[in-house]
N, CA and C atoms as an extended XYZ file, in Angstrom:
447
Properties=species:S:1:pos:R:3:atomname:S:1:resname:S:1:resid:I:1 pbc="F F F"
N        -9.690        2.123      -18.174 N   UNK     1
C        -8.445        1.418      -17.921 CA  UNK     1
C        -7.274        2.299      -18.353 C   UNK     1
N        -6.305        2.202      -17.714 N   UNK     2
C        -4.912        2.864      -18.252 CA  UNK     2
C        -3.490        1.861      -17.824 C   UNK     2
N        -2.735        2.470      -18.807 N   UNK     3
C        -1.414        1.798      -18.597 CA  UNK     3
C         0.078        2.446      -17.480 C   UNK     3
N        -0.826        3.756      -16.993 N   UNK     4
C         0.023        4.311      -16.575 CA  UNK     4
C         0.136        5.247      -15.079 C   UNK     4
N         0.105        5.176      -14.020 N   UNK     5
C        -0.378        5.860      -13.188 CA  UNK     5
C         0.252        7.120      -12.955 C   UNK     5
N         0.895        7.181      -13.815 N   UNK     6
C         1.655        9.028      -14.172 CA  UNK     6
C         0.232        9.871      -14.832 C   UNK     6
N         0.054        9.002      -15.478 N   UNK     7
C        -1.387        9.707      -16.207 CA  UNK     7
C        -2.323       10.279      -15.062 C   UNK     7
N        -2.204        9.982      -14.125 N   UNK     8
C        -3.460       10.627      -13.267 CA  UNK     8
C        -2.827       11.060      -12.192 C   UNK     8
N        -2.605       12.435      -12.591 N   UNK     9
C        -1.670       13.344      -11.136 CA  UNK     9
C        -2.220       13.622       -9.950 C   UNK     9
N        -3.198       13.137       -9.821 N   UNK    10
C        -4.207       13.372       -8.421 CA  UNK    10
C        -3.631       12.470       -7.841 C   UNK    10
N        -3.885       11.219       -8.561 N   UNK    11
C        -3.460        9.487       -7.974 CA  UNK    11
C        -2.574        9.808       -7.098 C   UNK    11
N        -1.344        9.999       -8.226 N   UNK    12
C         0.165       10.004       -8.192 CA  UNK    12
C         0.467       10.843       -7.003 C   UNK    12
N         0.132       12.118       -6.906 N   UNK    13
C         0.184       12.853       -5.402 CA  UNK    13
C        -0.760       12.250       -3.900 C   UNK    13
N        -2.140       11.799       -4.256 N   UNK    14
C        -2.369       10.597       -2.836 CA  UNK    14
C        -1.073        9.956       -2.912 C   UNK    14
N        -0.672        9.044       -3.738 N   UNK    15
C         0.185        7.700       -3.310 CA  UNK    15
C         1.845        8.660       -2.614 C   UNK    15
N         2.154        9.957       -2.848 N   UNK    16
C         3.531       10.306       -2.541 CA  UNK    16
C         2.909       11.189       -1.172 C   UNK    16
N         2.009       11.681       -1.032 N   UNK    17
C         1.670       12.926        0.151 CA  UNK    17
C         1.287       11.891        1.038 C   UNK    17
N         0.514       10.492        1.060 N   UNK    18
C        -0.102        9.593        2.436 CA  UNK    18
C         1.110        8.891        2.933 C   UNK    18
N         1.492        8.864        4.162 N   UNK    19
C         2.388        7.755        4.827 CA  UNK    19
C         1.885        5.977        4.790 C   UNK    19
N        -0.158        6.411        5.453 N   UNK    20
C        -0.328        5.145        5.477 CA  UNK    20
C        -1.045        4.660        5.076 C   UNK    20
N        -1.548        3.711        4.831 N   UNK    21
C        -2.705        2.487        3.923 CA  UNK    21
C        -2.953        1.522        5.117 C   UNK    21
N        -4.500        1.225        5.049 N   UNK    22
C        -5.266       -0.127        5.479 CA  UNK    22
C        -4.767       -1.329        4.373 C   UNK    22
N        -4.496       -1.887        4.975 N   UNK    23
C        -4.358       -3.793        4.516 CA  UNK    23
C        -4.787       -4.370        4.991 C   UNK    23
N        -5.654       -5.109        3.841 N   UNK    24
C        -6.850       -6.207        4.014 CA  UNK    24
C        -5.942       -7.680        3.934 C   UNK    24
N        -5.592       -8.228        4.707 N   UNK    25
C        -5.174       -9.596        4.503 CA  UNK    25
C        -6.319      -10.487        4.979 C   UNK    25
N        -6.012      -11.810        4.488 N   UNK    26
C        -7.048      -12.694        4.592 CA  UNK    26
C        -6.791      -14.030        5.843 C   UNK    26
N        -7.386      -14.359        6.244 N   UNK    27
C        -6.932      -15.266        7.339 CA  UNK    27
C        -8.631      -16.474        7.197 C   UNK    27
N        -7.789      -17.546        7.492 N   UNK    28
C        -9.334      -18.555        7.543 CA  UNK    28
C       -10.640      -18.384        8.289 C   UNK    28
N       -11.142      -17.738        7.066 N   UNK    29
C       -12.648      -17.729        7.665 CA  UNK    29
C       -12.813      -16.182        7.769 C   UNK    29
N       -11.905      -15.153        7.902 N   UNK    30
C       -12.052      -13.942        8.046 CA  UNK    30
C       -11.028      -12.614        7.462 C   UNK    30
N       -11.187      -11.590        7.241 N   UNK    31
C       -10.283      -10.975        7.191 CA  UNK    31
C        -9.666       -9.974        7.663 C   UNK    31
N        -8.379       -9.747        7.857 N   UNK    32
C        -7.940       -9.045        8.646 CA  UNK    32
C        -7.169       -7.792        8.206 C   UNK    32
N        -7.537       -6.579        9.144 N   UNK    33
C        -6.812       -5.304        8.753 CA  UNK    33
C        -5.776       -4.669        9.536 C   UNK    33
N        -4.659       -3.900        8.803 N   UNK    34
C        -4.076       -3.218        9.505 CA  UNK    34
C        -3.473       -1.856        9.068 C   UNK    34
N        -3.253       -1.528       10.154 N   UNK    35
C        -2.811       -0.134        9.499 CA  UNK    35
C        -1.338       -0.037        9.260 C   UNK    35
N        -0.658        0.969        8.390 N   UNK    36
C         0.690        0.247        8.067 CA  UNK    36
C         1.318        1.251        7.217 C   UNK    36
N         2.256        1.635        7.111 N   UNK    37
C         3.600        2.697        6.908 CA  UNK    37
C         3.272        2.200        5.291 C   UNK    37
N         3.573        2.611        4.363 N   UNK    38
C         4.187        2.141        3.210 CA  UNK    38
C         5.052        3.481        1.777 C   UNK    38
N         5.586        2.700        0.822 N   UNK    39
C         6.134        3.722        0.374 CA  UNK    39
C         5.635        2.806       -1.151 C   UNK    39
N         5.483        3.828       -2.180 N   UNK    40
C         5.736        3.218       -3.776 CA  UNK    40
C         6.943        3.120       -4.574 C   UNK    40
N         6.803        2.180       -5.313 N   UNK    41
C         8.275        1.825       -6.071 CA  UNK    41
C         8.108        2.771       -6.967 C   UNK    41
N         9.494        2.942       -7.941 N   UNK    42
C         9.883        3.667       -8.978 CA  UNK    42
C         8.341        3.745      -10.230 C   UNK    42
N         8.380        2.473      -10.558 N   UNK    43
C         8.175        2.170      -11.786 CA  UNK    43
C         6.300        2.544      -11.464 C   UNK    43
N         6.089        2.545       -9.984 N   UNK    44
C         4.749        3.259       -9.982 CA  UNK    44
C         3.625        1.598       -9.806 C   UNK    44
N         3.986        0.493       -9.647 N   UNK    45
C         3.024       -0.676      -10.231 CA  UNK    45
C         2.978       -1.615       -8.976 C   UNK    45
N         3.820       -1.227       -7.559 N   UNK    46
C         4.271       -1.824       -5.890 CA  UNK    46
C         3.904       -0.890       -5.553 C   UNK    46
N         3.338       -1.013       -4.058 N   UNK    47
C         3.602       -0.774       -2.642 CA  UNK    47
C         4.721       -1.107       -1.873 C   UNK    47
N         5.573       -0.324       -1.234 N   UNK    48
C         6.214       -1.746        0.215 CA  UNK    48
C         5.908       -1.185        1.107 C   UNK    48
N         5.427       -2.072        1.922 N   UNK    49
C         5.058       -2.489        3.399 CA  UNK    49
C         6.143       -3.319        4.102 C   UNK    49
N         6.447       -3.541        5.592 N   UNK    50
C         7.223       -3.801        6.644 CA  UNK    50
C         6.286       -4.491        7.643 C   UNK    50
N         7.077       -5.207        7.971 N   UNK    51
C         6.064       -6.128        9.411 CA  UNK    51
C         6.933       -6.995       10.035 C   UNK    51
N         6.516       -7.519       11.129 N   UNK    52
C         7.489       -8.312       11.797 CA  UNK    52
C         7.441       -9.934       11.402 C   UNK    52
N         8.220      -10.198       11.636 N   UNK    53
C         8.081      -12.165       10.775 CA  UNK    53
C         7.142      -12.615       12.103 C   UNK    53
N         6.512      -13.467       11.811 N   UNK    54
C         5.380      -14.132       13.011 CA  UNK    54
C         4.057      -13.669       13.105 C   UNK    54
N         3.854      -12.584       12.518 N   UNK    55
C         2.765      -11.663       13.388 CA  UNK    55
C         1.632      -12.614       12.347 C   UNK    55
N         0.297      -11.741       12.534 N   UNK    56
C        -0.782      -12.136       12.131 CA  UNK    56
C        -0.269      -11.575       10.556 C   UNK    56
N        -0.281      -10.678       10.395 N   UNK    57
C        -0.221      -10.316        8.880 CA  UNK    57
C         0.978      -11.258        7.781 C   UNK    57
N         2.051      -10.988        8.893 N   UNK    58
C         2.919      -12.010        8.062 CA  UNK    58
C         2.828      -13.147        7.081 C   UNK    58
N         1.671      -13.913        8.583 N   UNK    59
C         1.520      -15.056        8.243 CA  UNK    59
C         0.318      -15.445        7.010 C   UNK    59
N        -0.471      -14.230        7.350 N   UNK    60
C        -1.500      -14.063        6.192 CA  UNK    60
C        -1.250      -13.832        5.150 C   UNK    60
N        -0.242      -12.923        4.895 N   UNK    61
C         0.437      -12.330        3.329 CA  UNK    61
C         1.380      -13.531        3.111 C   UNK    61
N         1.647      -14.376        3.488 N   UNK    62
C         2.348      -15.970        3.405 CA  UNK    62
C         1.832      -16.697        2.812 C   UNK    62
N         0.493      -16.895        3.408 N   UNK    63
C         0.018      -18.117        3.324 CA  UNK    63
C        -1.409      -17.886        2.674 C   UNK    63
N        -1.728      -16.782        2.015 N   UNK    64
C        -2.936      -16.403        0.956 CA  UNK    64
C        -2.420      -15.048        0.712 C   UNK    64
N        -1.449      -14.970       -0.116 N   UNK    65
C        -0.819      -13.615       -1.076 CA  UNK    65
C        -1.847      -12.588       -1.732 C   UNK    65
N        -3.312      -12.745       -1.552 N   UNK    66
C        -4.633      -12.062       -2.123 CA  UNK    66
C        -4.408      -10.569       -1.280 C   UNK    66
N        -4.528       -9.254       -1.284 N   UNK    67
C        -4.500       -8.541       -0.419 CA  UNK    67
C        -5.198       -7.188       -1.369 C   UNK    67
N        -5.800       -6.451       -0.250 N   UNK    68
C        -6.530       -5.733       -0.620 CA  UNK    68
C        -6.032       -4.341        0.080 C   UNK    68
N        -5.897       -2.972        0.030 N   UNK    69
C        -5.484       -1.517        0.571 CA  UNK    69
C        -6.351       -0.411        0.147 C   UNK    69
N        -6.527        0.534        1.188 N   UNK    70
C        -7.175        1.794        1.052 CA  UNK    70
C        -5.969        2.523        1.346 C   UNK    70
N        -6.029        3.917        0.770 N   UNK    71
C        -5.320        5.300        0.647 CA  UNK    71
C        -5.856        6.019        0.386 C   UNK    71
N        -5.812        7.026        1.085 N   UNK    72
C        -6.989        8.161        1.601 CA  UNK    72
C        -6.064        9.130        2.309 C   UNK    72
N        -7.231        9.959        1.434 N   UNK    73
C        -6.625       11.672        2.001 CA  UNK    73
C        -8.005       12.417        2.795 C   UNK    73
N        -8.425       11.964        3.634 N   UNK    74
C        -9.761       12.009        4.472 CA  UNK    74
C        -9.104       12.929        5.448 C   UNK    74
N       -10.138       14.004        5.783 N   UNK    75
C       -10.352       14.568        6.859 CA  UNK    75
C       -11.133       15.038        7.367 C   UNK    75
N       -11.293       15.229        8.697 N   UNK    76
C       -12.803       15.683        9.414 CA  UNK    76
C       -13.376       16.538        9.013 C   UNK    76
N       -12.469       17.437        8.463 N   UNK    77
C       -13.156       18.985        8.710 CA  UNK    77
C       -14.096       18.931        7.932 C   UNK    77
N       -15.298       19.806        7.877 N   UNK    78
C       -16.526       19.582        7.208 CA  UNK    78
C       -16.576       20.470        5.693 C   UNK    78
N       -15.665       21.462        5.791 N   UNK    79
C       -15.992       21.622        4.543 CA  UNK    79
C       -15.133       21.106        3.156 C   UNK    79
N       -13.897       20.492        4.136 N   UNK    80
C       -12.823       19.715        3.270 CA  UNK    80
C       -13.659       18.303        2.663 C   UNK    80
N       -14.627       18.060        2.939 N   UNK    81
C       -15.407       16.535        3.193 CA  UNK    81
C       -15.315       15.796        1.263 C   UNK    81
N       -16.111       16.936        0.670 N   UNK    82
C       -16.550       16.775       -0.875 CA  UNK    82
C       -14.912       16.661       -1.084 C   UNK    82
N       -13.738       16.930       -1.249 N   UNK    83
C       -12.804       16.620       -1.781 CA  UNK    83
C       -11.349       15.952       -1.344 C   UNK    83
N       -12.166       14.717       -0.373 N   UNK    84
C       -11.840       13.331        0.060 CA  UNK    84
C       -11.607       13.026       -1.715 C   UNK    84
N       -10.443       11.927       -1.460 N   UNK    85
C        -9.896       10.825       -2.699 CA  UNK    85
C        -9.771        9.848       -2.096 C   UNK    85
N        -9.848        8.747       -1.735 N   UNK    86
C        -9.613        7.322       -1.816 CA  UNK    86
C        -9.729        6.039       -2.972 C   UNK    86
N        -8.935        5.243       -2.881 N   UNK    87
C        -7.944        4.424       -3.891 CA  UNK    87
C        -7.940        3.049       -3.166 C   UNK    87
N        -8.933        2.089       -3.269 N   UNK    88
C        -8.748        0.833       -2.891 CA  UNK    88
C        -8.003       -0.115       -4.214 C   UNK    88
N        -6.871       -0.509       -3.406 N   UNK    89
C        -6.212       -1.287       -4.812 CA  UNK    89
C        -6.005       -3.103       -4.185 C   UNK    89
N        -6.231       -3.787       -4.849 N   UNK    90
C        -5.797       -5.448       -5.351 CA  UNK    90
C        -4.847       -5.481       -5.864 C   UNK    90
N        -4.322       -6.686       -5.347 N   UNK    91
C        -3.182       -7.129       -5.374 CA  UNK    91
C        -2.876       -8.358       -4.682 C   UNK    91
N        -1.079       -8.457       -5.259 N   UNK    92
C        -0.596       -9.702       -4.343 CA  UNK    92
C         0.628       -9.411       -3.597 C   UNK    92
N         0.605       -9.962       -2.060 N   UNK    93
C         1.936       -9.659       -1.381 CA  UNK    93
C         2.744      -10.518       -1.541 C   UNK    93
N         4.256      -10.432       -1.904 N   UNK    94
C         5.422      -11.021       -2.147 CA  UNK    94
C         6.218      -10.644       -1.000 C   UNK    94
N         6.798      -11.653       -0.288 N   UNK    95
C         7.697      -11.214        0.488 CA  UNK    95
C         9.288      -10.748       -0.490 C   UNK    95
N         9.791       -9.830       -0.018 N   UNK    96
C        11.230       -9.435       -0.621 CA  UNK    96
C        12.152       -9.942       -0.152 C   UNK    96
N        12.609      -10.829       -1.678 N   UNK    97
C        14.276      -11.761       -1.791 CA  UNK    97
C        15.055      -10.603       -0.871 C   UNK    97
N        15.968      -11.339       -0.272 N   UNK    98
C        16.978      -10.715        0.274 CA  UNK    98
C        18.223      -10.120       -0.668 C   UNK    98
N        18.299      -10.641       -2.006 N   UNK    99
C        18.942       -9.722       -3.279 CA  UNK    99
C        18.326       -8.602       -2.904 C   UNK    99
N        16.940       -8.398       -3.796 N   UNK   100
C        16.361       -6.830       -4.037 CA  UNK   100
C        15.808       -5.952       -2.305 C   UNK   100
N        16.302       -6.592       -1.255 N   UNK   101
C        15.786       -6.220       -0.388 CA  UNK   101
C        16.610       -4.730        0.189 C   UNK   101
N        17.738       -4.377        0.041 N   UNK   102
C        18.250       -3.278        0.143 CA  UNK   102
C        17.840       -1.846       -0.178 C   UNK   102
N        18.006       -2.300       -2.008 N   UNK   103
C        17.363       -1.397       -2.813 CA  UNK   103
C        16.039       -0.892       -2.129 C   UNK   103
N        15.127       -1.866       -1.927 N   UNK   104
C        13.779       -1.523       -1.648 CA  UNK   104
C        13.312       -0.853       -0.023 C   UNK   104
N        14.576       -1.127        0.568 N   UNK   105
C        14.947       -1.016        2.146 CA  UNK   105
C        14.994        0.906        1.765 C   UNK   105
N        16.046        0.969        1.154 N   UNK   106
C        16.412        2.330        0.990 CA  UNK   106
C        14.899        3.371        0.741 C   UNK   106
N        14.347        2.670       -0.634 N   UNK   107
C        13.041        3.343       -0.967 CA  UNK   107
C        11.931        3.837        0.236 C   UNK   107
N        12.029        2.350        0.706 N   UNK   108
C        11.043        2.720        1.773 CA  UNK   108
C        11.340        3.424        3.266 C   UNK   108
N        12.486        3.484        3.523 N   UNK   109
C        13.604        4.263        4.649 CA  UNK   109
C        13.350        6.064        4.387 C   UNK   109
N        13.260        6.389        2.979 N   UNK   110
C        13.367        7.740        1.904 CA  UNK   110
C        11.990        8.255        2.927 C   UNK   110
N        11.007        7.626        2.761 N   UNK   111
C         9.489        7.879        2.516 CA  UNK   111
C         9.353        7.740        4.822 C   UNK   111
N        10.254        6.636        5.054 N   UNK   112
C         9.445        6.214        6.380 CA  UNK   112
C        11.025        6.429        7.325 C   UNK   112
N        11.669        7.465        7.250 N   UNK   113
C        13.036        7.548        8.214 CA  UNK   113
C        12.959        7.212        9.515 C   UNK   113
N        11.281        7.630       10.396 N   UNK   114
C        11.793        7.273       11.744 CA  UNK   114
C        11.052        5.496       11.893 C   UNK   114
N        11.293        4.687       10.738 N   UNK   115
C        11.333        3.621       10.977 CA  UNK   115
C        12.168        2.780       10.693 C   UNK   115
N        13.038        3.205       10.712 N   UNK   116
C        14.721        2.744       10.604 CA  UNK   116
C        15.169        1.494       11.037 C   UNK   116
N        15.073        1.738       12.613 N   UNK   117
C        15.639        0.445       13.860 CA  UNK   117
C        14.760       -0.133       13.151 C   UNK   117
N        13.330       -0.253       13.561 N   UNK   118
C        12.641       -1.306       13.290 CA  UNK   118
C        12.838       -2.002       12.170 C   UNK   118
N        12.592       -1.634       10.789 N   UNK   119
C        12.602       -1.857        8.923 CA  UNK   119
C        14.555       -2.754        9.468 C   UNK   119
N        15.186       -2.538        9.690 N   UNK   120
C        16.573       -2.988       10.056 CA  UNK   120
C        16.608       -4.117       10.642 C   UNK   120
N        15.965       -4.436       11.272 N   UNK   121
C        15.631       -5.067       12.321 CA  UNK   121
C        15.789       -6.732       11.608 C   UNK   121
N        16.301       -7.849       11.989 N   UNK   122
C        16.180       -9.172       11.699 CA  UNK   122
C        14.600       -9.708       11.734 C   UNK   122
N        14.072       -9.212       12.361 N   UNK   123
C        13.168       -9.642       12.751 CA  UNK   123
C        11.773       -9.273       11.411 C   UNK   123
N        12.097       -8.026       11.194 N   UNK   124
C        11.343       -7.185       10.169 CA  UNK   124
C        11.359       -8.061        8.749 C   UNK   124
N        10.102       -7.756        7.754 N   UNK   125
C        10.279       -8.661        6.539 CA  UNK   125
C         9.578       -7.185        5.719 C   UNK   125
N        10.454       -7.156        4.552 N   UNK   126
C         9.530       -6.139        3.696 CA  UNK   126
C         8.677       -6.866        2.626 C   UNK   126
N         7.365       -6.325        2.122 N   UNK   127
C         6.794       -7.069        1.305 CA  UNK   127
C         6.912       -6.433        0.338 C   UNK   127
N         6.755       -6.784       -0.820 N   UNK   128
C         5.898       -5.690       -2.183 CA  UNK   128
C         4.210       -6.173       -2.578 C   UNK   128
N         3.678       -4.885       -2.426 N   UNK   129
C         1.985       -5.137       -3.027 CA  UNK   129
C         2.443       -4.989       -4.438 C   UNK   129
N         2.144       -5.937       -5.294 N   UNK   130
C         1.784       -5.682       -6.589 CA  UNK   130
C         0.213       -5.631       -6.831 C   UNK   130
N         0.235       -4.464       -7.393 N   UNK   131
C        -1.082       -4.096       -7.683 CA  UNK   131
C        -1.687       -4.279       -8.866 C   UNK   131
N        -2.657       -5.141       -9.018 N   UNK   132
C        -3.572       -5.490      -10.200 CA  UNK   132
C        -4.793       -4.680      -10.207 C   UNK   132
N        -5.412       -4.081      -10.004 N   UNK   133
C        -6.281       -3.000       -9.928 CA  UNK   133
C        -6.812       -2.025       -8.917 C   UNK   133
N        -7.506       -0.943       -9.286 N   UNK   134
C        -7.289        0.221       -8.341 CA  UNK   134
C        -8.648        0.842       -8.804 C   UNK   134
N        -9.640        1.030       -7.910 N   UNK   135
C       -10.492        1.283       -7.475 CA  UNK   135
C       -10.715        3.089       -7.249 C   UNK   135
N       -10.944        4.279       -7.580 N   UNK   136
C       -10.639        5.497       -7.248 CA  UNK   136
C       -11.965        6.068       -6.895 C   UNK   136
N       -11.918        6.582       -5.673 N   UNK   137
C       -13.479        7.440       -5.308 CA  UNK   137
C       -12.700        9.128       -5.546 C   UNK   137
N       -12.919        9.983       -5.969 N   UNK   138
C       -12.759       11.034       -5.872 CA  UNK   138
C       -13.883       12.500       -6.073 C   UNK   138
N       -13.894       12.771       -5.030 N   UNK   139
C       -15.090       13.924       -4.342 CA  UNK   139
C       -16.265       13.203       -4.768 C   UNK   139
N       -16.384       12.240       -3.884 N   UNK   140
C       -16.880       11.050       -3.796 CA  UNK   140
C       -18.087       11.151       -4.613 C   UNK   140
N       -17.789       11.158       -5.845 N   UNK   141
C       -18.321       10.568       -7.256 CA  UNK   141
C       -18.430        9.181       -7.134 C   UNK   141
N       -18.537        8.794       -8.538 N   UNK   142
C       -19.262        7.052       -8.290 CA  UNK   142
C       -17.684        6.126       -8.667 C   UNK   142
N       -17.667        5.573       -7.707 N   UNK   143
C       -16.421        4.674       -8.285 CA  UNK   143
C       -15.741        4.674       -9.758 C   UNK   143
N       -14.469        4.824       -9.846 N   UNK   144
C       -13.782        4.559      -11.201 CA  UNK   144
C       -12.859        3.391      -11.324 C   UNK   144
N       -13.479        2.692      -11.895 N   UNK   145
C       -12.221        1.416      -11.986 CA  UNK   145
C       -11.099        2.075      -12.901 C   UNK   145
N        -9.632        1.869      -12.476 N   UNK   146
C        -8.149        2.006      -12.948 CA  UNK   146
C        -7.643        1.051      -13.389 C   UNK   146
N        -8.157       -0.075      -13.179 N   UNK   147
C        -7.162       -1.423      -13.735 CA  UNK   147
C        -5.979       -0.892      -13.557 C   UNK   147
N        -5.308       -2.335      -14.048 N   UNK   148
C        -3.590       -2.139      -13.585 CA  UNK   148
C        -2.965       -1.083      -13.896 C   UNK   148
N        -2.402       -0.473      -12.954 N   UNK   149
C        -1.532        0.539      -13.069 CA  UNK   149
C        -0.237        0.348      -14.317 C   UNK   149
């Protein structure tokens, strides 16, 4: 367990070098994934993610806030294979007050520029993953639990 995800500079460079993460949202009876832009907050302990109000995910990160993400630095090539990292983290999605929604607009604008119109957009809702634990495969050794960041 640690208190800090500065402490582990491998982490810390997956979460700033990947654009995108799988999200596991939950829907009745099944669950659902998507693929999805995101950026990390300051303090290192969020995700934000963007989506349109209505959609399937929306309504899932609404209406069962449980959510689950992979981040991964995977690639084909065969001899890059052994030093794959992936980071499945838990959590809960909060949609973002329209107070802190700027601030967090900006953060995630920094990280995702040609999604601008869209993230702008009325239509668009940003979330924050707060993350309660984090899962780390690296050169795919045996799982390491991280607990909360």
């Amino acid at each position: 367990m640690y208190s800090d995800i500065r402490t582990f500079p491998h982490l810390n460079t997956l979460f700033q070098n990947q654009k995108l993460l799988a999200l596991a949202t939950q829907e009745p009876g099944n669950p659902y994934l998507s693929l999805m832009a995101f950026a990390m907050t300051e303090d290192l302990r969020s995700l934000i993610v963007a989506t349109q109000k209505g959609t399937r995910k929306y309504n899932n990160m609404v209406n069962s806030p449980g959510v689950s993400f992979l981040i991964d630095n995977r690639s084909s090539e065969r001899d890059v294979f052994q030093q794959t990292m992936a980071v499945t983290g838990l959590g809960r999605a909060m949609e973002i007050e329209e107070r802190d929604k700027e601030a967090l607009m900006t953060l995630y604008l920094k990280k995702n520029p040609e999604l601008e119109a869209f993230v702008r957009s009325p239509e668009c809702a940003l979330f924050k993953l707060v993350i309660d634990d984090l899962v780390v495969i690296d050169h795919f050794r045996e799982a390491e639990e991280k607990g909360r960041p």
